[in-house]
Each structure stands twice: as C-alpha cells, then as structure tokens.
C-alpha positions in Angstrom: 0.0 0.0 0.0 3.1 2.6 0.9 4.6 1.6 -2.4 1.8 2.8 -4.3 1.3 5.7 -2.5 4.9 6.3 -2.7 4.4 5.8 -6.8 1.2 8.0 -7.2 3.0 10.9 -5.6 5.8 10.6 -7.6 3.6 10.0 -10.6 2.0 13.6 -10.1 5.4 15.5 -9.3 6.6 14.0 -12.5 2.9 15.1 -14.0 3.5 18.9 -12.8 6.5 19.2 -13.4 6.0 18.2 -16.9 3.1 20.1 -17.6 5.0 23.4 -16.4 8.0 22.9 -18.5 5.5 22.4 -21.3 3.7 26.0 -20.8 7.1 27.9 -20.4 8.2 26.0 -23.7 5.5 27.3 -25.7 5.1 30.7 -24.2 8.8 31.1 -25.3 8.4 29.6 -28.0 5.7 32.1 -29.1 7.4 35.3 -27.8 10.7 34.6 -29.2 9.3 34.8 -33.1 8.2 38.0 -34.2 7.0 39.2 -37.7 7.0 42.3 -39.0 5.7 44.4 -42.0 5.6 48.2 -42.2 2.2 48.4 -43.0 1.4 45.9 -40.3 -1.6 46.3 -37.7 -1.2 43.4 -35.4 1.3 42.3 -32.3 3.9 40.3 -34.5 2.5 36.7 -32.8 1.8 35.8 -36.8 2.3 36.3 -39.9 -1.5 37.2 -40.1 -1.1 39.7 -37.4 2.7 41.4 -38.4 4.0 43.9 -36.3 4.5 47.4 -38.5 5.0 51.2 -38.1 3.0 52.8 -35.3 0.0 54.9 -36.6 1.5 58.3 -37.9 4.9 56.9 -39.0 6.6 58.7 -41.7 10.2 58.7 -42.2 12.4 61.0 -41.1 14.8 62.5 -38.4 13.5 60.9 -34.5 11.1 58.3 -36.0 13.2 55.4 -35.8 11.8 54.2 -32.7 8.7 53.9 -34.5 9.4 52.2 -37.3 8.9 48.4 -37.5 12.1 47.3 -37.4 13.0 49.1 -34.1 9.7 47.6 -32.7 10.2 44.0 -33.8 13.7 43.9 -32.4 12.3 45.5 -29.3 10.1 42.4 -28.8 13.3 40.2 -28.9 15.8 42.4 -27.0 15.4 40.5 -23.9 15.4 36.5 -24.8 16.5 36.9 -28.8 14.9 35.0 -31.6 13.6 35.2 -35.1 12.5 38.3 -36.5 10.6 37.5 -39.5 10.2 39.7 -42.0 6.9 39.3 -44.3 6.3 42.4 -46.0 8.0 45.8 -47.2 10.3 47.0 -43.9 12.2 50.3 -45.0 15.3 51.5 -42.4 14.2 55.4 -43.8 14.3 56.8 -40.7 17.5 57.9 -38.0 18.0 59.4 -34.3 19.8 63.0 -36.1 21.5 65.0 -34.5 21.8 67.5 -37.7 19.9 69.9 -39.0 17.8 68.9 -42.5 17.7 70.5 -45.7 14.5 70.3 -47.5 13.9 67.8 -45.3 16.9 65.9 -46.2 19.4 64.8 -43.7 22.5 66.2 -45.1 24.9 64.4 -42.3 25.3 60.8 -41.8 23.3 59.6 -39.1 22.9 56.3 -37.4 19.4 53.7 -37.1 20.2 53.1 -33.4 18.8 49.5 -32.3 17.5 48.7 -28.9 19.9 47.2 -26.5 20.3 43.7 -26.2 20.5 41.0 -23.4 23.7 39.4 -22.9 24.3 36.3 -24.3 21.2 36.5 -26.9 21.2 35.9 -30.1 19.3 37.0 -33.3 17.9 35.9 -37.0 16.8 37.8 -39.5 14.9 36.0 -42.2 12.3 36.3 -44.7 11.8 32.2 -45.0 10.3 30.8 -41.9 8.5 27.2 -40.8 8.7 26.3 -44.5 7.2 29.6 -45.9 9.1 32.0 -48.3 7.6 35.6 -47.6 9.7 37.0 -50.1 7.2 35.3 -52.5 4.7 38.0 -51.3 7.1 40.4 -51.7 8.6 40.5 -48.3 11.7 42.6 -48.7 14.2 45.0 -47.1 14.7 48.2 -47.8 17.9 50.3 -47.3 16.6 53.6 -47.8 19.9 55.7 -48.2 18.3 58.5 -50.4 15.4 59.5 -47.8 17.2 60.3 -44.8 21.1 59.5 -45.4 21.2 56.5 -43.3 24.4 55.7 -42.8 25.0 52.5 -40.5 22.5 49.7 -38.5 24.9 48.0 -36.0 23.4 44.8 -34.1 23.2 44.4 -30.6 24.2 40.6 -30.1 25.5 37.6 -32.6 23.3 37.7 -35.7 22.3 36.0 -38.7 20.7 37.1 -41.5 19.3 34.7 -43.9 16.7 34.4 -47.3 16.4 38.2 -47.3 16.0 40.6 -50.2 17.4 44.0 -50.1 17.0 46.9 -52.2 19.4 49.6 -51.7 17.9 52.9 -52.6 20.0 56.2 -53.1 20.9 59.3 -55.0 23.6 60.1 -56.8 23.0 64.1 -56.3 22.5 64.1 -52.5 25.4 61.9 -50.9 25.5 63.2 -46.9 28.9 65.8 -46.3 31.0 63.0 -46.0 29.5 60.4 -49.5 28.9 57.7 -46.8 27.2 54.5 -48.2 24.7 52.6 -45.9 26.8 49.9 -44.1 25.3 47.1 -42.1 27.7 46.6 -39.0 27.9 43.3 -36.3 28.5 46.0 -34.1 31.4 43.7 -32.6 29.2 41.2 -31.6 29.8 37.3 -34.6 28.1 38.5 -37.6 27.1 36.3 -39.9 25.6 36.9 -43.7 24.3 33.5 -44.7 23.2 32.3 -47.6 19.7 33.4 -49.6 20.6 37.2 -49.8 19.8 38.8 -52.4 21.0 42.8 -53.2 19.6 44.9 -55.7 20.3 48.6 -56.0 18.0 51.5 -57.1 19.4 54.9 -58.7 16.3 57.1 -57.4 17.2 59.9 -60.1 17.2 57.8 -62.9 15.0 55.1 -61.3 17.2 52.3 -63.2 19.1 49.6 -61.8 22.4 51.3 -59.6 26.1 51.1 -59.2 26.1 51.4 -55.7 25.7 48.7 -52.9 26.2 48.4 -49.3 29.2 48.0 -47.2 29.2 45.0 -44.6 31.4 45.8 -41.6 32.3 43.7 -38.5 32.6 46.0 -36.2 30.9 49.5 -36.2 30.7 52.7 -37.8 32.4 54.7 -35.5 32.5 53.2 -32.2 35.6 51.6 -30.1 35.8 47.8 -29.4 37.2 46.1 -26.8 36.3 42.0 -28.1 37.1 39.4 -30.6 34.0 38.5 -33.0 33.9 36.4 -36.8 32.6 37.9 -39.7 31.3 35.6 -42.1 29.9 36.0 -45.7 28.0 33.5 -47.8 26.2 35.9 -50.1 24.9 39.0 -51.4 26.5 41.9 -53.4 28.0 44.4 -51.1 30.8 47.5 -51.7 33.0 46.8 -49.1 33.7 44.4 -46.7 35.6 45.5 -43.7 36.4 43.0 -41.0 37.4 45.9 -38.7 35.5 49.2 -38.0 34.4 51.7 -40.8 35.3 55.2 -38.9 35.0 58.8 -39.4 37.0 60.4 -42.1 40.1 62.9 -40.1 38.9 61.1 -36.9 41.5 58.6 -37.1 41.2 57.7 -32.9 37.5 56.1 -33.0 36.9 52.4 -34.4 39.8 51.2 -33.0 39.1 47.3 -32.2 41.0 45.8 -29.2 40.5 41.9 -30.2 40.8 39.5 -32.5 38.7 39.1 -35.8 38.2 36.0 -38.1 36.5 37.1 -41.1 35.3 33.9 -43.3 34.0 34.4 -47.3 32.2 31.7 -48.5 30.3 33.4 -51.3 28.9 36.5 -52.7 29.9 39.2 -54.7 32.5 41.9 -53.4 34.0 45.3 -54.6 36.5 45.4 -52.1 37.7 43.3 -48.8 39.7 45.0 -45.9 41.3 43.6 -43.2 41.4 46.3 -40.6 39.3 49.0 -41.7 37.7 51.4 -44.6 39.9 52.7 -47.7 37.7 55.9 -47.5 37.1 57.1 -44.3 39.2 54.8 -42.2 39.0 53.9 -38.8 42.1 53.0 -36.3 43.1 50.0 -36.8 42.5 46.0 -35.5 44.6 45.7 -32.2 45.3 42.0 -32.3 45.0 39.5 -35.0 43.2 39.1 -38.4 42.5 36.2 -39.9 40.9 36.2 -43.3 40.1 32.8 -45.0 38.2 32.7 -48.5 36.9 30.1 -50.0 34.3 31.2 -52.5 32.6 34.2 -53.7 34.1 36.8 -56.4 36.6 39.6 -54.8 37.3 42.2 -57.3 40.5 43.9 -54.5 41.6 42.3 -51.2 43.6 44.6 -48.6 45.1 42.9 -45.9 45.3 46.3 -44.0 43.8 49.7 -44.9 46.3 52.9 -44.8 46.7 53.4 -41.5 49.6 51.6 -39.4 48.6 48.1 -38.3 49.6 47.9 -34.7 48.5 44.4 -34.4 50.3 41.6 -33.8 49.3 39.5 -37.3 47.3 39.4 -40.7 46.8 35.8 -42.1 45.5 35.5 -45.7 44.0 31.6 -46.1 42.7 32.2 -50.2 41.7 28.7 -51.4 41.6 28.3 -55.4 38.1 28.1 -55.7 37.6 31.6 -54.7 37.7 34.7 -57.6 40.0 37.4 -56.6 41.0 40.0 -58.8 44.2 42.1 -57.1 45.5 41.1 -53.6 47.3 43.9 -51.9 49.3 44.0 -48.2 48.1 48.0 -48.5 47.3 50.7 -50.1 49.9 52.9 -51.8 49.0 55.6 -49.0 49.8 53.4 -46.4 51.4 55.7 -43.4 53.0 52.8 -41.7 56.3 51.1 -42.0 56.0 48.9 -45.1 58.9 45.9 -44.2 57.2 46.1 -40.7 53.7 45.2 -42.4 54.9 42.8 -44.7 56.5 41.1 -42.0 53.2 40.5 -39.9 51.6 39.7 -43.3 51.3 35.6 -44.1 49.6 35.0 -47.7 48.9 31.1 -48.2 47.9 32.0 -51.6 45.9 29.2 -53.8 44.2 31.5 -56.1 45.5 32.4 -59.4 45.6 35.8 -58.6 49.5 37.1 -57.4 50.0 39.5 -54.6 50.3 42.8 -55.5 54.3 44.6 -54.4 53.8 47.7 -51.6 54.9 50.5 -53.1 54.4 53.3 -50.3 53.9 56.7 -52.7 55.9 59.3 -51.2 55.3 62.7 -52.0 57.2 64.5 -55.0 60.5 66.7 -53.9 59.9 70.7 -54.0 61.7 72.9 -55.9 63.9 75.2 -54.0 62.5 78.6 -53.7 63.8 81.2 -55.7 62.2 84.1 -53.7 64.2 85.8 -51.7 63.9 85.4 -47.8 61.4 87.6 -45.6 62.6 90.7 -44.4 59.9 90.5 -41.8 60.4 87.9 -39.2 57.3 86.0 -39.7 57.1 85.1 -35.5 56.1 88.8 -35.1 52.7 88.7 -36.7 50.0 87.2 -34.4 49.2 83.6 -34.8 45.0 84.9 -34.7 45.4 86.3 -38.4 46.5 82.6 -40.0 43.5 80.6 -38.3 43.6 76.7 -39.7 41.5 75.8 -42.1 39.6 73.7 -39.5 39.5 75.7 -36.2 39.6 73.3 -32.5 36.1 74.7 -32.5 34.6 73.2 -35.0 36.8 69.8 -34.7 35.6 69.6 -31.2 31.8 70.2 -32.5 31.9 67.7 -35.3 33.4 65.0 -32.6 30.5 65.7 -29.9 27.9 65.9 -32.8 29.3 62.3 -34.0 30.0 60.5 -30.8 27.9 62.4 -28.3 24.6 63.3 -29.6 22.4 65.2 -26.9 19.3 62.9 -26.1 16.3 64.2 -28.1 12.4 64.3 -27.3 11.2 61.4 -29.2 8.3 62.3 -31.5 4.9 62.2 -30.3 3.0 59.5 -31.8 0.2 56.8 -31.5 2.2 53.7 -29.7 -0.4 51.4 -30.7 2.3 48.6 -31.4 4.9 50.0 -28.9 6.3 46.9 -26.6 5.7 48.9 -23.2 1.8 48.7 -24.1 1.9 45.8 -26.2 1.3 43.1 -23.2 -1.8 41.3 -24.4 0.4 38.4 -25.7 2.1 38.0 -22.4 -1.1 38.3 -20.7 -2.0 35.4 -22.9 0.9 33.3 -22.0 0.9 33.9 -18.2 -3.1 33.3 -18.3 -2.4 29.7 -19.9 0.1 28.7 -18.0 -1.8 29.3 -14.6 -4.0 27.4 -15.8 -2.4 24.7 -16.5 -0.7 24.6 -13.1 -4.6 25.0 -11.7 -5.1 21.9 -13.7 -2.0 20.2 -12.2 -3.0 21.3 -8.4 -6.4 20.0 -9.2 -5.2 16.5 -10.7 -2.8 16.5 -7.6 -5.5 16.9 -4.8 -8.0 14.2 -6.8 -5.3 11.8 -6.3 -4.5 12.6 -3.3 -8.4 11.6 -2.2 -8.3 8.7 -3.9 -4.9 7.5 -1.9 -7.1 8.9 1.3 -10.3 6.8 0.2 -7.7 3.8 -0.3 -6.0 4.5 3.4 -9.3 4.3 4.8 -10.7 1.4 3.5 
C-alpha cells in the first residue's frame, strides 16, 4: 500500500512538473518569433497579425523608434529570436542630431537598435517554418536616399538569412561626408548567410544602380574592446571590412581591441579589408586578423587599410576556388612602415591571382625657392590672423555631434504597437500557463483523495 502511495506521488510531481515545462516552452516559443511588415496592424504573434509602423509613422529624423524594425527587435531584445520579415520594412528613418535641408538629412546619421541581453542571439529572415515571404514580396529596404542612413549596427550575434534588399539612393544628394549605408555586427559574430539577395536602385534615374552596401564587423564609429567572426555567404556588397568603418580625419575612433576571423564563402564583393575602410578609415584591428576565403568573387583584397597596423598578425588563407581580382598588403597611401607590415603579413595563396608589391607613394620633392627670404620675421605677426583651415572649435563640435549626440524628445506618436503597451500576448501566456498549473493542483488533490479513500478502507 506505501509503495503505491509512494508511486502515485511521484507520478504527479513528474505530472506537474512536466506540464509546467510544457507552458514555459510554448510561451517562449511564441514570444521569441516575431513578424513584422511596415504596413502591419497586429502584435507580431503571426504572420497574419505582423508587427508594422505605429500609426503616424513617416520617415524621417526621430522616428526610428517607430518604425517596425525598431519595434520588432524590441520584442526580442530581452530572450532573442527570429525576426521574420513578411512584408515591405524600409530602415528610412534615424535618431539626427543634424539639421535637414529640404527635409533631407544632409549628415550621416545612425538607425540606433534597442539594446540587447547578454548572451542572446538574433535571425533575421524572410523564409520561416517552411514559408518564403519573399514570394509575397517580403523585402528590405535600405533607404539611403530619404534620410542618409548611414550605419544599423546589431546588438548581439546575428544571422541574417533568405532576405532581399533593395538599396535605394541618389547620386545628387550623398550626406557631407559620400557615406554608403553599411550594415555593422557591431562587434558582436556576424554572420551573412546564404539566400541574400541585393539589388540597388538609382532614385534619379529610377534604373538599376552602381552602388551597394558595405558589410562591416565592427561598427561605424565606435571603439571595441572583443574578438568577434565575420562571415559572408552571399549577397552583393561595396565593401567588406572586418574591422571598423570610422570617421574620415577622426582617425582615434573604431579602433578594435581583439581579434577578428572574417570567413567568405560566397557572394559578390567590390573590395575586402582587413582592418578598416579605404575611404574614411578607422584605427586600426589591435590584435590578429584572420581572413580565409573560399568562395565568392573579390574584385581587390587589402590585408590592411592605410593606417599603421599595430596588431600583432594578418593571415591570408585564399583557397583556389575563390575569384579574386588584385590582392594587396596596402594601399599605396599606407602611413605605416612597409617591411614592418609585410613582415606580420602571411599569404597562403591558392588563387590564381599574385599579390600585388607595396609600393608606399611618397610625395614628389619641391623645388627650392627662388624668392628671396622675408625681411619681416614671420614670429612677429600674431598667430589669430593665420586661423587653420579647420578651427579646434569646429573639430571639437563635429566629434561631440558624432560621438555624443544630446538625447532628443522622441516624436509624439500613436504607440499602438509600442512593446511597453503591447502586453496582451504575455497576458496570454501567463493566463495559460496558470491554468495549466490550476489543472495540475487539481489533478494532484484528486489523487490525493483517492490514496485517502484507499487508506481508509
């Protein structure tokens, strides 16, 4: 009689226990998928019910909060997940800190993400539980032309997969400093994967463009202080940097402290760095790079960009099945110590491409002046009448403007799909799964009366 007592009791912990994991399971389960679609109504649980752009959305300078994207990571922020992407999403909006002109941004400006839980992680996907929403004309759109958006850096390891992207822009209104729109892994293991398709859009001519996106490891502007992977299966892109991008003149921000393993596996590439940007170029990797390519088409590959490599070592791993046009150590313009370079540089080449010389340009000798010398000591005349051509002033303002934007009111709008009010779904989940432990309590206490009944008699 004890022993089946003893066997019913443990029957029902097993039962609760069971049951609770269960509800948990499937509440994460359901919060930890999220769809989206700008000109979505619903709370993202479905692809019937998408997430989009709260009501009064329109893009713009301090609407980027509102915009679907922003929302839909929102929702994942905490546990990460899979945000599934089922309509048109357009990245046309940015946190400014610039004035406009004719209401177009004519700085680059960043689409700032939520922040992210440690240890999450992140996909990014048009093809979902066997469904291709890009069949319905899910895509996404990298509207560079609206609002100069410049850079979208992820919070946490991130894979983006079956997507298509239209890059949009202008030839006639670059931003002041002709910065592309550059997806960034923010430092975090970045991984393009396969399925991603780029097209690009010349909004003057409205006819295919010449211009794509850059793909960078680490981010736009900001210092890192960890070792991440970049890795690229497919897609057409301008650059790809395995470093940081940076700010042109600004040569002290996007350093990264770390090491970075950046892996090609496909796609099609303009140009691959090592370190950093050829055209506004960050500091440099601290630490090692490893590059290993094994597929795609590579029209120039840079083991470093021009500034001085202060890193320890740059390994090139180019397998024959992998199209590269020119391989180069460094630009010409390189400001480092060439031998010094080339000694931290190791090239296992396979490729049929050969590795380009470095041949440092140095600048052409002067002439010796023929004009006699001043007869007015030039220390005399006060240094106020030769100001530089850019004052501390105005370096100081650019830097704060870049690095330290002022914290703006966000625009007014109708939240009706913002996360803080957006609890009906988690309502929903809690709901169930107290009722399911009711059940379990009420299963428990019915076999507990029968054992009772059974004691008795």
């Amino acid at each position: 009689m004890k022993k089946t007592i003893k066997l019913l009791l443990f029957a029902a912990i097993l039962t609760l226990f069971a049951l609770i994991f269960t509800a948990l399971s499937v509440s994460a389960s359901v919060s930890n998928v999220v769809y989206i679609s700008a000109d979505g109504t619903g709370d993202g649980s479905s692809p019937d019910k998408p997430l989009g752009n709260n009501a009064g959305y329109k893009p713009g300078n301090k609407m980027e909060t509102h915009n679907a994207f922003y929302l839909g990571l929102s929702k994942l922020k905490d546990t990460g997940g899979t945000l599934v992407i089922v309509g048109d999403v357009a990245l046309d909006c940015v946190e400014s800190r610039f004035a406009s002109v004719n209401d177009k941004s004519v700085a680059p400006s960043e689409f700032r993400t939520p922040k992210f839980a440690k240890n999450v992680s992140l996909t990014v996907t048009s093809v979902y539980n066997g469904v291709d929403y890009r069949k319905n004309g899910a895509e996404l759109i990298l509207d560079h032309e609206t609002c100069n958006t410049t850079a979208f850096a992820f919070g946490c390891n991130t894979t983006i997969k079956d997507i298509d992207i239209l890059y949009k822009y202008h030839p006639d209104f670059p931003n002041i400093w002709n910065t592309t729109f550059m997806l960034c892994g923010g430092g975090y293991n970045f991984n393009v994967d396969t399925g991603i398709k780029v097209s690009s859009l010349n909004v003057k001519t409205n006819t295919e463009g010449d211009r794509y996106p850059l793909i960078v490891g680490g981010h736009r502007y900001m210092n890192i202080k960890q070792s991440y992977s970049l890795t690229v299966k497919s897609g057409t892109w301008e650059e790809v940097i395995g470093g940081s991008y940076g700010i042109k003149g600004l040569a002290q921000y996007g350093q990264v402290t770390g090491n970075v393993s950046v892996f090609i596996n496909g796609g099609k590439i303009q140009t691959l760095t090592g370190t950093g940007s050829l055209h506004a170029p960050s500091n440099t990797v601290n630490g090692t790079v490893s590059i290993s390519v094994t597929g795609g088409e590579i029209e120039e590959l840079y083991a470093s960009h021009y500034l001085d490599f202060t890193g320890s070592k740059i390994t090139l791993n180019l397998e024959k099945d992998a199209k590269i046009g020119k391989i180069f150590y460094a630009p010409e313009t390189y400001e480092g110590n060439p031998d010094s370079l080339i000694k931290k540089v190791e090239i296992n080449n396979h490729t049929a491409a050969s590795v380009t010389p470095l041949v440092i340009q140095t600048p052409a000798p002067q002439p010796p002046s023929t004009q006699p010398p001043a007869t007015q000591p030039q220390a005399t005349q006060p240094l106020a009448t030769q100001p530089p051509e850019t004052s501390p002033e105005t370096t100081e303002a650019e830097i704060t403007e870049e690095t330290m934007p002022e914290a703006q009111p966000e625009t007014q709008l109708n939240d009706s799909n913002s996360p803080k009010e957006d609890l009906s779904e988690d309502l929903k989940n809690i709901f169930t799964v107290v009722l399911i432990i009711g059940a379990v309590i009420g299963i428990g206490s019915f076999i507990l009366n029968i054992i009772k009944e059974k004691m008795i008699k």
